[in-house]
N, C-alpha and C positions, 0 to 999 in steps of 0.2 A: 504494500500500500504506500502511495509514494504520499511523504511532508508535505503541507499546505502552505504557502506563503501569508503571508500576513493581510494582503489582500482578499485571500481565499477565504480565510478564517474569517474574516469581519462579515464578507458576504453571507459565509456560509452561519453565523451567527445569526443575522438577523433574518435567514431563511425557517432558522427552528425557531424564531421566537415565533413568526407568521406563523410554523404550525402549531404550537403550546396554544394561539388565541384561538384556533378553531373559530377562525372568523373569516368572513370576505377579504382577500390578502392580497392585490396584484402587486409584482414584484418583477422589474426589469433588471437583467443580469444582464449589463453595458460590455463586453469584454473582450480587449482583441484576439486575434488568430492567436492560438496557440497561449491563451491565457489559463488556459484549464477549466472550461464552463461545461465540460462532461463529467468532471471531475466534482466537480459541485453538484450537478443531477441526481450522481450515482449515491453522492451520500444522506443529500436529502431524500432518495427514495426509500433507504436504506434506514432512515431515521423512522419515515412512516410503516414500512414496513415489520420496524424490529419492534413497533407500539401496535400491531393488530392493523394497520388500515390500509386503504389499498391507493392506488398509483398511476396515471396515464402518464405516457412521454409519448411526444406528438413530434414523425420530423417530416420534414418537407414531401419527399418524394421516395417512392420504393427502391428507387437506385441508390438512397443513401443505409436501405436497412441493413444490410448484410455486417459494414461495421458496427453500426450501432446494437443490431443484435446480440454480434460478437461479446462485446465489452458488457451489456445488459446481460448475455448467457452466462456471463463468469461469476459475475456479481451473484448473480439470484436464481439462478440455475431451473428449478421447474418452478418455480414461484411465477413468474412470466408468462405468458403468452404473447405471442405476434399476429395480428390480423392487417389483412389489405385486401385490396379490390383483384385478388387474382387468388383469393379460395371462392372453394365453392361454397353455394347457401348452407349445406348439411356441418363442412368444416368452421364456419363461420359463427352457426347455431352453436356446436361446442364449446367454441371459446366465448362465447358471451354468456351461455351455461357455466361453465365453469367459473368465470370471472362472479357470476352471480351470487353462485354458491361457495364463493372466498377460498375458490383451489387454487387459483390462479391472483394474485396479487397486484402483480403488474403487468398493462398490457401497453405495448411497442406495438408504434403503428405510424402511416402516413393519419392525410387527413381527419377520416370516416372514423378512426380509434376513439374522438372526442365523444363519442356516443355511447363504448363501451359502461356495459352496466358493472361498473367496478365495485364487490362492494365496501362497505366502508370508506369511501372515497375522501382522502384526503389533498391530493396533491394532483397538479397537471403542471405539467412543463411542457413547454410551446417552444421546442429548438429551431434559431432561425427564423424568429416571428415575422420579419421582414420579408419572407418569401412570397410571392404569388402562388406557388403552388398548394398554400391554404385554402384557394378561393374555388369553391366547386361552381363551376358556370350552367352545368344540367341541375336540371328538377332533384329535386330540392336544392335550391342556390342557397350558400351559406359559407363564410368564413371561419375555418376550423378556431384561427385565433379568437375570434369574435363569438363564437359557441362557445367556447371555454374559459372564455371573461364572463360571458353567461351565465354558463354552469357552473361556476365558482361563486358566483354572486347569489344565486339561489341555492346553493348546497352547502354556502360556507367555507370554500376549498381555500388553502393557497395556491395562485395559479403565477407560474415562475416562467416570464418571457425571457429568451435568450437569445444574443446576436453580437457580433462585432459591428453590425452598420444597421441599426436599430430604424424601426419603420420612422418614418417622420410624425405620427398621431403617438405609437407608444412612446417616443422622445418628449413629447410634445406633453404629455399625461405626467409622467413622472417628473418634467419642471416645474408641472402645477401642482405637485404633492398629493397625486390622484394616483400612483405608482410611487410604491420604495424602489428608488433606484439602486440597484446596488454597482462598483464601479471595480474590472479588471482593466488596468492601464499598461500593465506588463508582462509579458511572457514569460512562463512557469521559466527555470532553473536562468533566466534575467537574458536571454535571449534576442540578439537587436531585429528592431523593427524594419523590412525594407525601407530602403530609400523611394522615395516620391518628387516627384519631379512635374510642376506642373508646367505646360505649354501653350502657349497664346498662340493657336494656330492663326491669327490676322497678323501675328509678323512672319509667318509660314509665306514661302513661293507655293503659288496655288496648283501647277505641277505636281509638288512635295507628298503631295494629299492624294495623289493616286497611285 
């Protein structure tokens, strides 16, 4: 289990105190690349978990599941399940059975996971809240982020958005003290940040550009 920096630790602080309130909790976790904000997931789930209660982690898209499985499989081994839009109805029925009947703890997913009937539901984590691929455009239209500030608000959950480059509403929410922001500014073991370089393409030869 790798040390937590001091950063880690404050965020990850005032993530259990949101769940000790068992109250309506939204909570942005600000953090750059490679700050360690899976690393904070894993423990907060681990927190609700080791108290009886259960757990979403929502990430963008099914091309990202396979890592995040990974690291969720090690963590909580059959405690877990994984649902997405590519089981079947019969496979799908199970795991939300299960999740129901508290065999299953925590359920990894894209979007549609937001709806799992987890029970004793404590916590969602929305990794990457900035994504579009939360936003489902067919019948039933709905923002998975936006269901699960929902569902957090009517259920009482802490719901913990996460991103290096945060939507501009949930930035927007937590300067108004409508979200605890919490803030990773540096990379785990102090790591430099790429360099950036911005360019005024109107001093550009307009050749340059093609």
């Amino acid at each position: 289990v790798s040390e937590l920096n001091a950063d880690q630790h404050r965020a990850l602080d005032s993530i259990e105190e949101a769940l000790a309130s068992r109250e309506f909790t939204p909570c942005l976790l600000h953090g750059v690349t490679g700050s360690g904000k899976t690393e904070i997931y894993l423990r907060a789930a681990a927190r609700v978990l080791s108290q009886g209660g259960g757990c979403i982690v929502l990430v963008p898209e099914i091309s990202l599941l396979p890592q995040a499985v990974a690291r969720y499989r090690k963590a909580f081994g059959e405690r877990m399940a994984v649902i997405h839009s590519r089981l079947t109805g019969p496979e799908r029925f199970d795991i939300w059975d299960r999740a129901e009947r508290g065999e299953c703890r925590l359920v990894l997913g894209p979007r549609s996971a937001v709806f799992s009937p987890v029970r004793d539901l404590r916590l969602v984590v929305v990794d990457e809240e900035q994504d579009d691929s939360y936003k489902q455009d067919d019948k039933p239209r709905y923002h998975a982020r936006n269901a699960a500030l929902m569902r957090g608000k009517l259920e009482n959950l802490t719901v913990l958005l996460g991103s290096a480059t945060p939507s501009a509403e949930s930035l927007h929410h937590a300067l108004e003290k409508r979200y605890r922001y919490l803030s990773l500014p540096s990379r785990v073991g102090g790591a430099p940040l790429p360099r950036i370089t911005l360019v005024d393409l109107k001093n550009e030869p307009l050749e340059a550009a093609f």
